[in-house]
Structure formats: structure tokens, C-alpha cells
C-alpha positions in Angstrom: -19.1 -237.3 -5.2 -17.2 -234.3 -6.1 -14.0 -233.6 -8.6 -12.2 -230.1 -7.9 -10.6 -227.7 -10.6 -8.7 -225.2 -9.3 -5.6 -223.1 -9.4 -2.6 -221.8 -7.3 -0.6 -218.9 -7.6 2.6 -218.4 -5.4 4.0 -215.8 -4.8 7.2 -216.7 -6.5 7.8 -220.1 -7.9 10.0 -221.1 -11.4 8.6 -224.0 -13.3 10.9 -226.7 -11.5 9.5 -225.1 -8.2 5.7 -225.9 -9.1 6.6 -229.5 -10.5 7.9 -230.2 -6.8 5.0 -228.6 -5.4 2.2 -230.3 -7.3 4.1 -233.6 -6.7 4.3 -233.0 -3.1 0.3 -232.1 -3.3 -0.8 -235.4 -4.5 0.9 -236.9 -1.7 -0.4 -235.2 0.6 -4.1 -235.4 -0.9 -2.9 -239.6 -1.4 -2.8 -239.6 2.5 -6.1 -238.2 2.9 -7.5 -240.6 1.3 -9.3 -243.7 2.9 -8.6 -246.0 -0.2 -5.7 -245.6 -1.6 -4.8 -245.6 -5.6 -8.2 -243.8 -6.2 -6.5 -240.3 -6.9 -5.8 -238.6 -10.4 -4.1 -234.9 -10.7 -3.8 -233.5 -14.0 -2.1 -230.1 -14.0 -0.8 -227.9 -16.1 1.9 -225.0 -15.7 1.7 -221.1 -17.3 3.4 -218.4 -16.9 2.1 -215.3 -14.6 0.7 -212.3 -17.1 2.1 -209.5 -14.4 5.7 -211.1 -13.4 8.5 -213.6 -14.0 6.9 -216.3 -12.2 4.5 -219.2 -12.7 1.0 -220.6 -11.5 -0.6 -224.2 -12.1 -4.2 -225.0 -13.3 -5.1 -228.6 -11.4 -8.1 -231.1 -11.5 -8.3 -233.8 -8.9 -10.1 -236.5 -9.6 -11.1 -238.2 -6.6 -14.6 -239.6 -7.2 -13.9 -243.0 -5.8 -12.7 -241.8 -3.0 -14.3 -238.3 -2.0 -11.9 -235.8 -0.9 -13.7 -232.6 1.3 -12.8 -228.9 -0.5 -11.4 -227.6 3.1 -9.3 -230.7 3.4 -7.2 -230.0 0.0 -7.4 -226.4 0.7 -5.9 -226.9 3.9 -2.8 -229.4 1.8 -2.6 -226.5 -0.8 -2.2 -223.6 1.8 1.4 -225.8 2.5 2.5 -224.8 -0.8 1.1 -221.6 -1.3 0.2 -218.5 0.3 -3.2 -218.4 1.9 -6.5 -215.9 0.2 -6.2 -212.6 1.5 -8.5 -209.6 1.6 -6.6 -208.3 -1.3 -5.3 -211.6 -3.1 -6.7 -214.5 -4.2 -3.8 -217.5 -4.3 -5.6 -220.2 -3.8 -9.0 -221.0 -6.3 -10.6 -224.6 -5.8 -14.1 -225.7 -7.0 -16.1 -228.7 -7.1 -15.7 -229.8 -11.0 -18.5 -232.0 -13.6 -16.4 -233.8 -15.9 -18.4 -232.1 -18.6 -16.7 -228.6 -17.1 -17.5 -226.4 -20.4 -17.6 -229.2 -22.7 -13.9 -230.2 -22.5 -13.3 -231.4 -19.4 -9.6 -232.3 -18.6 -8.9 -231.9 -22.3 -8.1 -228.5 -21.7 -5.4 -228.9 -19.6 -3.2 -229.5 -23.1 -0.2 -230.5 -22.0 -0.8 -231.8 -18.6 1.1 -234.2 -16.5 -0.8 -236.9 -15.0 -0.1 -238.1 -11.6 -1.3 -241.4 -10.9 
């Protein structure tokens, strides 16, 4: 069963602003779910290289309960601008737990939702 790694870039949002939004995420994606408690979300926050605003790097760990890629892309288009022709906002793919050797370690300094 699939994990996802992905990201989300808004068109404007401020740290506090992307907390709220990757809380309200996991409960959303919680509700999906057909078991409950058998969801993880690590993300991590950085700041945009072109502007004054933020994006988040994400991995859902939903293994035990499988979670389908257009359902949570559906849940993350509530929070952030849908892929456009010219813009990708919204990057989500299935993830290995051995992702380039590191797995969720390289999300230093990432909060864990539970």
C-alpha cells in the first residue's frame, strides 16, 4: 500500500497560515480513512526562493490504511490552488520509505501529526 511525499505551494501563506492548513489536512485525510488512528503527516515548512511567502514538504504515512492519490489531492486542492497549465501548486507522489536513502529523516525539523 502506498505512502505519498509531496508538496504545496500557495499562492500566499505566512508560516502560521501553513501550520493551520496542514492541521486542517490531516483532518480531513483522518476522515477518509476507514480505520481511524492509522495516519502519520510529517511536514516541514521553507520559505519560497521567488517571494515573501512559504510552502510545506509533507509525507503521509497511511500504509495501514490506504489512502487513494486523487482522494488527498482532492483534500489539498481545499487549501491550495489547483495545477495549472502554467503552475504547478500542488506535487503528490506515491513514496518507499527508503525515498533516497533517508526517508522521513529529511524532513529535519518536522512536526508530526499523530
Amino acid at each position: 500500500m502506498p505512502n505519498y511525499f509531496g508538496d504545496i505551494v500557495p499562492g500566499s501563506s505566512n508560516v502560521n497560515d501553513l501550520i493551520n492548513k496542514m492541521r486542517f489536512i490531516f483532518k480531513e485525510l483522518k476522515n477518509l480513512q476507514m480505520e481511524k488512528n492509522q495516519l502519520i503527516l510529517f511536514y516541514a515548512i521553507g520559505k519560497n526562493t521567488e517571494d515573501k511567502y512559504y510552502h510545506a514538504h509533507f509525507l503521509i504515512d497511511c500504509a495501514r490504511d490506504m489512502l487513494v492519490a486523487e482522494d488527498i489531492e482532492d483534500k489539498l486542492e481545499l487549501i491550495c490552488d489547483p495545477n495549472s497549465y502554467k503552475e504547478g501548486r500542488i506535487y503528490l507522489k506515491e513514496y518507499d520509505l527508503t525515498y533516497e536513502k533517508g526517508g522521513a529523516i529529511q524532513l529535519k525539523g518536522a512536526e508530526v501529526l499523530l
